[in-house]
N, C-alpha and C positions, 0 to 999 in steps of 0.2 A: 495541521497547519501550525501549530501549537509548537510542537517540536522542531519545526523548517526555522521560524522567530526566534526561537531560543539557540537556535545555532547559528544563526545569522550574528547573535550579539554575542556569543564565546569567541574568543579573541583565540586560542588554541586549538586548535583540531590537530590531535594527537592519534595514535591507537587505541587512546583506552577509551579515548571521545568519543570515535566513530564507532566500538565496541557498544558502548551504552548506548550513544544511537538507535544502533541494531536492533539491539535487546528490547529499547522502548518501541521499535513500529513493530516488531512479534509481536509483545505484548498486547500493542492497538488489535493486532489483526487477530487474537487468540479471543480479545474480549468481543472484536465482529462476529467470531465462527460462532462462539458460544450465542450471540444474541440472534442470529439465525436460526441453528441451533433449537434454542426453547422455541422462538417463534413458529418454526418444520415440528416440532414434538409436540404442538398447542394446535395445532391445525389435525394434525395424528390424530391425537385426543381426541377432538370433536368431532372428528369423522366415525373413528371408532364405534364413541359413545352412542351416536346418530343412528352408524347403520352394522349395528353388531349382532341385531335378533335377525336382520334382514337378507344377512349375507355368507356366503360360507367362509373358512379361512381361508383360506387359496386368494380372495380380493382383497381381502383385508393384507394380507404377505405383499399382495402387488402395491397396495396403496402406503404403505412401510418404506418394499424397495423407492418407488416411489419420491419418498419426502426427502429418504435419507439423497437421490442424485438431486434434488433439488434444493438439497441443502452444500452440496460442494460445490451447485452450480450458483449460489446465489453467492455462495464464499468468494468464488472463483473471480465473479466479478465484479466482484466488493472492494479486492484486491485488487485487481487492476486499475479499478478506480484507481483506488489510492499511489499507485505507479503513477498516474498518469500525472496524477497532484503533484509530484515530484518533477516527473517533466514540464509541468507548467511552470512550477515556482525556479528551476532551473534552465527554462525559456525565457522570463522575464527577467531573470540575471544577464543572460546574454544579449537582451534587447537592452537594456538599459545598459550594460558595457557597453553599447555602441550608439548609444544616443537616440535610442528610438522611444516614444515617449509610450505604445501602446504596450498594454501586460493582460495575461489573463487573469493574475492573482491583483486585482489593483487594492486590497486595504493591506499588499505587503510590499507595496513600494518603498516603503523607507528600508526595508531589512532586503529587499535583492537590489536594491541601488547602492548597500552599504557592500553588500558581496561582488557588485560589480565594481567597485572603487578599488576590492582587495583584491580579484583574482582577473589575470590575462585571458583573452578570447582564447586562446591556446588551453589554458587551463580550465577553462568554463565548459569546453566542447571535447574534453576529456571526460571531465562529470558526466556530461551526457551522454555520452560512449559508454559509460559505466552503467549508466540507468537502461540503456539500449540492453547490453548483455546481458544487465537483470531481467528485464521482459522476454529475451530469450531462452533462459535457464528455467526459467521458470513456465514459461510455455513445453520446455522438455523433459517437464518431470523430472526435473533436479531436486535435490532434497531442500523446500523451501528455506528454511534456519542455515543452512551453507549457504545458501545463494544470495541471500539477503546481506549476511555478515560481510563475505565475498565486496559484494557492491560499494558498501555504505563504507566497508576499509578505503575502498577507490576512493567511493564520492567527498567522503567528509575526514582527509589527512590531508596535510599538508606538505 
């Protein structure tokens, strides 16, 4: 959300803007994978530790394979979360371009009411086009870092 307010208040959105952008929700989402991550290898552990005289390795492989799909599934939709945060905060830009007083994000009304003052309904429901094809590309096993960069070029240039 952090990052949505700080671009709401740059007055330029350039290439090099929506680059950095980019760069900073990877970085968000690099430091989600990683905190899932230890969290799937801390649960490993204790199970291990638990039932390691008790089991053969064969269970212990299963409970491995295991953490690690529970670990891209928990990523997977961590991530989209965070997509969707996007779509909100660029839903209540287009409500409030059109005078509607309801938002999902409401302690970010002042910075998408400032973005609705600055960008056309035409313009706003392009962004969103752009966040659409992101959730698509990325539902097809696109190379996450392309596809993000890809978007955030649409969403945040002017």
């Amino acid at each position: 959300m952090k990052l949505l307010q700080q671009a709401a208040r740059e007055q330029s959105w350039g290439i090099q803007y929506a680059y950095r952008l980019a760069q900073e929700f990877q970085r968000l989402l690099r430091a989600l994978r990683e905190q899932i991550k230890d969290e799937t290898d801390q649960a490993l552990k204790q199970e291990e530790t638990r039932y390691k005289d008790s089991t053969d390795g064969a269970w212990l492989e299963e409970r491995e394979q295991y953490y690690r799909a529970l670990t891209e599934s928990l990523y997977l939709q961590r991530r989209a979360g965070l997509i969707e945060v996007l779509f909100a905060w660029w839903s209540d830009v287009l409500r409030s371009s059109n005078g509607v007083e309801n938002s999902n994000l409401s302690n970010a009304g002042k910075e998408t009411g400032a973005l609705a003052r600055r960008f056309s309904t035409v313009e706003i429901l392009r962004r969103v086009r752009c966040l659409e094809e992101l959730r698509d590309h990325l539902s097809r096993n696109i190379q996450e870092a392309l596809a993000i960069e890809v978007a955030f070029l649409g969403i945040f240039t002017t």
